[in-house]
C-alpha positions as CSV (number, residue, x, y, z in Angstrom):
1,X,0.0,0.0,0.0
2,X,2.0,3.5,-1.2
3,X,0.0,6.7,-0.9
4,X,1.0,9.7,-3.6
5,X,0.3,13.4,-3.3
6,X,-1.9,13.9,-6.9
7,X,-3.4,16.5,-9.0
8,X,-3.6,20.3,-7.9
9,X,-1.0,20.2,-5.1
10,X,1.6,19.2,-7.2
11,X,0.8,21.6,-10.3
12,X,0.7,25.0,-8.2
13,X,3.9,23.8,-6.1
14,X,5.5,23.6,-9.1
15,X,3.9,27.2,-10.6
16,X,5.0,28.7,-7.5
17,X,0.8,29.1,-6.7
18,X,-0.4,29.4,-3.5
19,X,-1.3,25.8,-1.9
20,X,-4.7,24.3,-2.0
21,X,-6.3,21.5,-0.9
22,X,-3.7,18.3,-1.5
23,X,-5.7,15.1,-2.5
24,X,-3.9,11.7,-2.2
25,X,-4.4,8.3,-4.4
26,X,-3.4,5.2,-3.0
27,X,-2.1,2.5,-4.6
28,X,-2.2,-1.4,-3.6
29,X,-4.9,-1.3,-1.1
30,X,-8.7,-2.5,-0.9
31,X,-11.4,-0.5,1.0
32,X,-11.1,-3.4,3.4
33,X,-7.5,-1.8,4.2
34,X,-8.0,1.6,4.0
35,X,-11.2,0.8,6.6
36,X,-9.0,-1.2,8.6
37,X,-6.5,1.7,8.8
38,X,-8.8,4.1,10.6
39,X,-10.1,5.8,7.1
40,X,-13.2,7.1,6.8
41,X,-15.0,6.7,3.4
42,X,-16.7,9.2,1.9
43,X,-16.9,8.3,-1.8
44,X,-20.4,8.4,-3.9
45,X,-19.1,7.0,-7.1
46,X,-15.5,5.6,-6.4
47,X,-14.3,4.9,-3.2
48,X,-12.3,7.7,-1.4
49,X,-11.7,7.9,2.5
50,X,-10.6,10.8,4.8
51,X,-7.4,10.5,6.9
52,X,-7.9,10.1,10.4
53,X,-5.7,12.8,11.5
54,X,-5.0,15.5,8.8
55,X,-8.8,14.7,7.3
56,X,-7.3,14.5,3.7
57,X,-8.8,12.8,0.8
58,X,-7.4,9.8,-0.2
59,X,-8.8,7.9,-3.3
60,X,-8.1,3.9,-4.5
61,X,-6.4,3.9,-7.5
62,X,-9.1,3.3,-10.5
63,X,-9.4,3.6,-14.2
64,X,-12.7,4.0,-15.7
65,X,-14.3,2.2,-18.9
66,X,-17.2,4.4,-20.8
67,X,-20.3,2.4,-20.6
68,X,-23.1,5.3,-20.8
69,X,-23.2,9.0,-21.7
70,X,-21.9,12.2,-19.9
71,X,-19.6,12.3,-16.5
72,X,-21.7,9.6,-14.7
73,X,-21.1,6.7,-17.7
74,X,-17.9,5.3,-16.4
75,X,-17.5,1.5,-15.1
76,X,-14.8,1.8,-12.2
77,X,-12.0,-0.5,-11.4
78,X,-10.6,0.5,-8.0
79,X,-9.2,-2.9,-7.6
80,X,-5.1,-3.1,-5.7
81,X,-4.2,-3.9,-8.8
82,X,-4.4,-0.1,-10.5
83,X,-1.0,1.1,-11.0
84,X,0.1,5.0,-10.7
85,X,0.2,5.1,-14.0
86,X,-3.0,3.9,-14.6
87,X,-4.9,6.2,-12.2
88,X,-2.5,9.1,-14.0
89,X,-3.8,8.1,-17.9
90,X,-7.3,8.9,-16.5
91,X,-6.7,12.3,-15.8
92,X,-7.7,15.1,-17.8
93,X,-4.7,16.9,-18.4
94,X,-1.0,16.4,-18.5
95,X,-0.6,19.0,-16.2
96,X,-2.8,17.6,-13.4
97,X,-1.3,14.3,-13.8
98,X,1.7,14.3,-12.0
99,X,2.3,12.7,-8.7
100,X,4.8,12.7,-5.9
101,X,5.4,10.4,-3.4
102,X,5.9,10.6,0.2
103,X,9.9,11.0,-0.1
104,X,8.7,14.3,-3.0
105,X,10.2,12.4,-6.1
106,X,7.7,13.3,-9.1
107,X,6.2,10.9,-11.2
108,X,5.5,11.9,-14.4
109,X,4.8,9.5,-17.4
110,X,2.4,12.3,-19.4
111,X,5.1,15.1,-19.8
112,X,3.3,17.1,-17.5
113,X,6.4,19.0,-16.1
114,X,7.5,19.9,-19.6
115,X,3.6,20.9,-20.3
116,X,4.0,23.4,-17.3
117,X,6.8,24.7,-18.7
118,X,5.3,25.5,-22.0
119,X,2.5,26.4,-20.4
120,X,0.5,24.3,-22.3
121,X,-3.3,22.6,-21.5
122,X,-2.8,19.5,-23.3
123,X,-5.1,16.1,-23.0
124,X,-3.7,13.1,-21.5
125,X,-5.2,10.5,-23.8
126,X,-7.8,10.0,-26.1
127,X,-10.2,9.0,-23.1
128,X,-10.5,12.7,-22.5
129,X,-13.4,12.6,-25.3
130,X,-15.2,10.3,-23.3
131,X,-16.3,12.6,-20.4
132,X,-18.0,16.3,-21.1
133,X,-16.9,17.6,-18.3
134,X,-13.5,17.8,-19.1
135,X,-14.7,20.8,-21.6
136,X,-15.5,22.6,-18.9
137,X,-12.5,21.5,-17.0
138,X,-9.8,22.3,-19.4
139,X,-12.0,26.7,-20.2
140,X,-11.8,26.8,-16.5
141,X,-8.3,26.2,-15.8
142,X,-7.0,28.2,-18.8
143,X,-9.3,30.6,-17.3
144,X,-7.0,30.3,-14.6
145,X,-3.7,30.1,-15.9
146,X,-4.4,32.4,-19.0
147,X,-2.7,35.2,-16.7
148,X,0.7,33.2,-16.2
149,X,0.8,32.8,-20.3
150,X,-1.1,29.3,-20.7
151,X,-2.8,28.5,-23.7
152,X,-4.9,25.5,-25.0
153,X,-2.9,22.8,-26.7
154,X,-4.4,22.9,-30.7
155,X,-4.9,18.9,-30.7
156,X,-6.7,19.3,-27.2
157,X,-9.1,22.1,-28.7
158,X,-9.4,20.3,-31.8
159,X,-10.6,17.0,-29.9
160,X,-13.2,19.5,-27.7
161,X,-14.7,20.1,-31.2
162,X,-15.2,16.9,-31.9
163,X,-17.1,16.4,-28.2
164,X,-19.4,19.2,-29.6
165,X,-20.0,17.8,-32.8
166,X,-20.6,14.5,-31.7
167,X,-23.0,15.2,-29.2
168,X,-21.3,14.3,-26.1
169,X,-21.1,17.8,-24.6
170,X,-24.9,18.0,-24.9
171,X,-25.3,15.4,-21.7
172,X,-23.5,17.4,-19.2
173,X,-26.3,18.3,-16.2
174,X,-27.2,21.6,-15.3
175,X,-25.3,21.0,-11.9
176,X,-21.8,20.0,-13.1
177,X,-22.3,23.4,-15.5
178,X,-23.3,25.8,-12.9
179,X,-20.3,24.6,-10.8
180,X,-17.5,25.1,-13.5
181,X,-19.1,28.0,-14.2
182,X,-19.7,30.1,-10.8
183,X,-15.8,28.4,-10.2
184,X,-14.5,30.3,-13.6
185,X,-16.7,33.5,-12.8
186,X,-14.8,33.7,-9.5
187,X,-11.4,33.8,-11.5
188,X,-9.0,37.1,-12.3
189,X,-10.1,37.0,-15.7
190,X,-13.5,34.9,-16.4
191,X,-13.9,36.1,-19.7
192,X,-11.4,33.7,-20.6
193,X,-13.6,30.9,-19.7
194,X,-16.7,31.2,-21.8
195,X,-14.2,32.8,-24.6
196,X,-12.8,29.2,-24.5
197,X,-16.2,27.7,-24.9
198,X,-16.9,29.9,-27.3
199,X,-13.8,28.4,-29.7
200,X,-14.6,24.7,-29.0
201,X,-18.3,25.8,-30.0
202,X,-20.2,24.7,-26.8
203,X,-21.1,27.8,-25.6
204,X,-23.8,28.1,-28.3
205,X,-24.6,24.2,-26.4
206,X,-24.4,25.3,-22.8
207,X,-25.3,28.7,-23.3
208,X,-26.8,29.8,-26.1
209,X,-28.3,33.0,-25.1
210,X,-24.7,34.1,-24.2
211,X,-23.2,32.6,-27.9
212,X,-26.0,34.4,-29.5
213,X,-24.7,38.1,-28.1
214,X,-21.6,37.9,-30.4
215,X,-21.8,39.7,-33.9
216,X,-24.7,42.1,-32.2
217,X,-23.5,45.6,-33.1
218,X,-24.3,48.2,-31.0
219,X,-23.7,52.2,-30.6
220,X,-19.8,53.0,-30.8
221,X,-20.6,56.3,-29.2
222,X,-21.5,54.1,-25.9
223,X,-19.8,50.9,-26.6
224,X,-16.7,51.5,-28.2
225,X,-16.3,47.9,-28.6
226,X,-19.1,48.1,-30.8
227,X,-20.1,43.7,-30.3
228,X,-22.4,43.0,-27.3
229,X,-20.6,39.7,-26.4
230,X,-17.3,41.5,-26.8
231,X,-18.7,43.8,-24.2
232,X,-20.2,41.2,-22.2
233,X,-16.7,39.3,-21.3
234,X,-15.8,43.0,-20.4
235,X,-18.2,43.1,-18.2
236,X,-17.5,40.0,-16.4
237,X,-13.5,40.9,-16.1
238,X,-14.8,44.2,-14.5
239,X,-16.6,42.5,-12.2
240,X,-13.4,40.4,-11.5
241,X,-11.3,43.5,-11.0
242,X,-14.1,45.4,-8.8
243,X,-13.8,41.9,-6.2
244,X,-17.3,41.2,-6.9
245,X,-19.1,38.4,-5.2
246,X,-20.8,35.6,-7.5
247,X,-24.0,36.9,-7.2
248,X,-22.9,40.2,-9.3
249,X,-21.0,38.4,-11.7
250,X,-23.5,36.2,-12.5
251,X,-25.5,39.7,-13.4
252,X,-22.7,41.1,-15.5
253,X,-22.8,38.0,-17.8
254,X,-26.9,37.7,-18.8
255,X,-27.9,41.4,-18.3
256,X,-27.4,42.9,-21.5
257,X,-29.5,38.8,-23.1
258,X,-32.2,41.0,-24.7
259,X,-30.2,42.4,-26.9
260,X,-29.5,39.4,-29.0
261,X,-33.4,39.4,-29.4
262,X,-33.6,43.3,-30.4
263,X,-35.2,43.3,-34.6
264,X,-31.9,43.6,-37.3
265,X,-33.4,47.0,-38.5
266,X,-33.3,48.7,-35.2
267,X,-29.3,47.9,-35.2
268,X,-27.1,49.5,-33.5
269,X,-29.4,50.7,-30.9
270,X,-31.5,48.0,-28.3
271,X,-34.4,50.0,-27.2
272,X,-36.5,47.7,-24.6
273,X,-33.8,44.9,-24.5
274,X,-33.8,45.6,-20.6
275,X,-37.2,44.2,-21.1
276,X,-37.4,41.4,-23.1
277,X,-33.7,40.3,-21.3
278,X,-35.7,39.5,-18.1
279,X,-38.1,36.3,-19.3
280,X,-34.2,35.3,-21.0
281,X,-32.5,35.6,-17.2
282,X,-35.1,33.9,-15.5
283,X,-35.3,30.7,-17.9
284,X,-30.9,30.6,-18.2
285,X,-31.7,30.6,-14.4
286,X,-34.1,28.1,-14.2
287,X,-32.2,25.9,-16.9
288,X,-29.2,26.1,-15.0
289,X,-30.9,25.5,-11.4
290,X,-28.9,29.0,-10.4
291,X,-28.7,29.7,-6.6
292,X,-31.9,32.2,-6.0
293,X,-29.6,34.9,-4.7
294,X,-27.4,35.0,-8.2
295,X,-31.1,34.9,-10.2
296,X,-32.7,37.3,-8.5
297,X,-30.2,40.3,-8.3
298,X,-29.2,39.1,-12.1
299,X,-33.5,39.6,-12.7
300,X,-33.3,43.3,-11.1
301,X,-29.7,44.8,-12.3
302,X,-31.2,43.3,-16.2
303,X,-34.9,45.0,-15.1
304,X,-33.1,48.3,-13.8
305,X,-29.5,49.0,-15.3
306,X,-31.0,51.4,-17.7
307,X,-32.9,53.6,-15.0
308,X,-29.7,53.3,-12.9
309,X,-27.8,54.5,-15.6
310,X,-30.0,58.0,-16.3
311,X,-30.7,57.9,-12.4
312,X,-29.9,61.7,-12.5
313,X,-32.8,62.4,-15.0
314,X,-35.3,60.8,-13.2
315,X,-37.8,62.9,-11.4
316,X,-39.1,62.9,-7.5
317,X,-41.7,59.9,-7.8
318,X,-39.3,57.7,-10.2
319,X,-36.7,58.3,-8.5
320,X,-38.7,56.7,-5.2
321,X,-39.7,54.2,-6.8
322,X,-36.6,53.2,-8.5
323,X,-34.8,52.8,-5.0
324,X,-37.8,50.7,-3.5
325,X,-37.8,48.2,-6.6
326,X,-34.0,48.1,-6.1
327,X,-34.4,47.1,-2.4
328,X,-33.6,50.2,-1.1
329,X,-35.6,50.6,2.1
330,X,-35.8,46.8,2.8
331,X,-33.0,44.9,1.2
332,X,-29.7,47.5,1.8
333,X,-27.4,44.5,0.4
334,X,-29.6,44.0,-2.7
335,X,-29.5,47.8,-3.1
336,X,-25.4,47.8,-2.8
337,X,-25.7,44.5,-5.0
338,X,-26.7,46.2,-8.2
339,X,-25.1,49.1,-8.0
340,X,-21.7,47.7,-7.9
341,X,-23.5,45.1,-11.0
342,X,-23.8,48.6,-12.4
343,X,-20.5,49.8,-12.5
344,X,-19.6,46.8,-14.0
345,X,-21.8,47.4,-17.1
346,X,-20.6,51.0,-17.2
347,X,-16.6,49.9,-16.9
348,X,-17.3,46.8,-19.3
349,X,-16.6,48.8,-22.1
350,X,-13.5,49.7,-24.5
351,X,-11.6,53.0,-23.1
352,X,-14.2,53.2,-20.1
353,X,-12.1,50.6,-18.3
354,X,-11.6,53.2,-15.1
355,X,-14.2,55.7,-15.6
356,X,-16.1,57.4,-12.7
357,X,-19.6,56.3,-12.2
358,X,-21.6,59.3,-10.1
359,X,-25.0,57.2,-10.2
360,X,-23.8,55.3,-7.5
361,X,-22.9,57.8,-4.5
362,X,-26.5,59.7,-6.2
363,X,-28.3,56.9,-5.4
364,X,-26.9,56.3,-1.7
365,X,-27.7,60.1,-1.2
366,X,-30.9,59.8,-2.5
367,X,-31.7,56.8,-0.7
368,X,-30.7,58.7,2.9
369,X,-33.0,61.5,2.1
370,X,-35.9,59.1,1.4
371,X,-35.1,56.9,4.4
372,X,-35.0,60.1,6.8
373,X,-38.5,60.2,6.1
374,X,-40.2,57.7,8.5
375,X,-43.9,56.6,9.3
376,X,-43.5,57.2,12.9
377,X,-44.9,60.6,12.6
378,X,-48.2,59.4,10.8
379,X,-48.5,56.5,12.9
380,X,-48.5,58.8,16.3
381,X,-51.2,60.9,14.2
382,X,-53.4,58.0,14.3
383,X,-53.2,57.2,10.5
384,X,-53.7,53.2,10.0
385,X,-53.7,50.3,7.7
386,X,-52.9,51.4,4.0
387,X,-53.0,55.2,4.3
388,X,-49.7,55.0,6.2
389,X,-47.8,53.8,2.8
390,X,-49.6,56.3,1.0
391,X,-48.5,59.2,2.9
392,X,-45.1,57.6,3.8
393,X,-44.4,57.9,-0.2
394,X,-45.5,60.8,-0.6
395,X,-43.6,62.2,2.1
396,X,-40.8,60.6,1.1
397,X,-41.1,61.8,-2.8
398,X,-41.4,65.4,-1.3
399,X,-38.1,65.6,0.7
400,X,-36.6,63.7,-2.5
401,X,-37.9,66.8,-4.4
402,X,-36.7,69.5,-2.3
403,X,-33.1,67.5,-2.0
404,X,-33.1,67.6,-6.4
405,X,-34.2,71.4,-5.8
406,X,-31.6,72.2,-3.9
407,X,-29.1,70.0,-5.9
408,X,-30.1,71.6,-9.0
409,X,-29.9,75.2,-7.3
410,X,-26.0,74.2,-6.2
411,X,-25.0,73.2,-10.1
């Protein structure tokens, strides 16, 4: 029984990344042994066991035969007979197919090491074809590693064509999607993840409504970048660089959807795609069982961005109701939520990469005028039931005048 340190650890020691999580195989050994030896098993669809004192994964050896379609139609051999090399030739890429044992000498029969120094992506074998999720795999890590110089082998890239063309990439479940994705979306540079997709051709599989963006003109006086998925990836990498959580990423990517449905002859402009971009967010959501929170501010910054944007236009009453709808009074992350979503949109463009963004520090001064304004006061005058809103917004849209008044006066 030999254990060896597999996978991750061993790539971003030898990158000079900061450590992760170290996963173990372990080679000449039953379950019967590994139980036997204090291990606690863990393992859904191949057995792997915790250590008893550091709490480390530690996989059997295994090889996997195709037997079905997508990730889950693999027959596994965890016998003690799997060598290291065996469990290595399963592995997606040379990269993460390196191993070291407990004494740190490398084993390497893939040409990993030299793959890391070319900063290459490159397929292990042909069994690569024979999972989908690998697709996914190989866009997120050059996602990754596209800022250290790493590009996709053209053998690998041609092979994930053939996945899309064959079919295979269209049994991947919504789950194993949405994980690579919100993973790559979490990245320095995300955009390099669905750009990936986007060369292999299963973007237009996974998401279509994204795919469907690029080659959409729209005005170069705003969008300098003039194509709406060229601006979209923008968007996503200025959410990267603003430290965005998930949830606002998420929004970057499908807020500008209605714009791939806006009528040729109306080109470059995209009048109402705010609109007709909601019913698209809420079935890529549904299709992709997104967490609630990521949906729902992704619903309201593609509902909203546009009144955000012209927020200083907007008169008393819009204005009041544009900071309710965006969760002003009630939901104060929500609220912060979207307007960080829009400075994304606003920064996701060519040559607008830093520019100021007033809307936002006008809509938290807005929002502390109208929030001075409480029902106490009509309460204590005996005011009940309904009436109370009433007059509360009205209230509340008067000192919301008087504050614009007064702004205006100042300019």
């Amino acid at each position: 029984m030999k254990r060896y340190l597999v996978g991750g650890a061993v790539r971003d020691r030898l990158l000079g990344l900061p450590p992760g999580e170290r996963d173990w195989v372990v080679v000449g050994a039953t379950a019967d042994d590994m139980l036997r030896a204090g291990y606690k098993p863990v393992g859904k669809d191949f057995p792997v066991f915790l250590h008893p004192d550091t709490g480390e994964e530690h996989a059997l050896a295994r090889t996997e035969r195709k037997s079905g379609h997508g990730y889950r139609g693999f027959t596994v051999d965890a016998s003690a007979s799997v060598t290291l090399e065996d469990d290595l030739r399963r592995r997606d890429l040379t990269i993460n197919a390196i191993a070291e044992d407990e004494h740190g000498r490398l084993i390497d029969p893939y040409g990993g090491r030299a793959d890391l120094e070319a900063r290459l992506l490159r397929h292990v074998s042909p069994a690569f074809a024979e999972d989908p999720v690998r697709i996914l795999r190989v866009a997120r890590f050059h996602a990754r590693l596209a800022p250290l110089g790493f590009r996709v082998a053209p053998e690998t890239l041609a092979l994930m064509r053939e996945m899309v063309t064959s079919g295979e990439v269209d049994h991947l479940v919504p789950e194993r999607i949405w994980k690579e994705m919100s993973r790559a979306l979490m990245l320095e540079r995300p955009s390099t993840f669905f750009a990936t997709l986007r060369e292999c051709g299963a973007l237009a599989r996974i998401l279509p409504e994204v795919d469907a963006l690029f080659g959409v003109p729209q005005r170069a006086d705003y969008h300098p970048e003039v194509d709406t998925g060229v601006h979209t990836l923008m968007c996503v990498d200025a959410a990267a660089r603003a430290a965005a959580p998930l949830a606002v990423r998420y929004a970057a990517l499908v807020h500008d959807l209605g714009k791939a449905l806006t009528p040729r002859n109306e080109w470059p402009a995209h009048k109402l795609h705010d609109v007709r971009g909601v019913d698209l967010v809420a079935r890529v959501s549904a299709r992709l069982r997104v967490p609630s929170a990521c949906r729902d501010l992704a619903l309201v910054h593609t509902r909203e961005h546009l009144n955000v944007h012209r927020v200083q236009t907007l008169k008393a009453a819009t204005l009041h109701d544009l900071l309710e709808r965006l969760g002003g009074f009630r939901q104060p992350d929500r609220f912060e939520a979207v307007l960080m979503a829009c400075e994304t949109d606003a920064r996701g463009r060519l040559g607008f990469e830093q520019c100021a963004y007033p809307q936002t520090d006008y809509l938290r001064a807005a929002l502390r005028v109208a929030a001075a304004v409480t029902a106490h006061e009509i309460v204590a005058a005996g005011h009940r039931g309904a009436v109370v809103g009433e007059m509360l917004r009205r209230r509340r849209i008067d000192a919301l005048k008087r504050w614009r008044d007064a702004q205006q006066a100042q300019a």
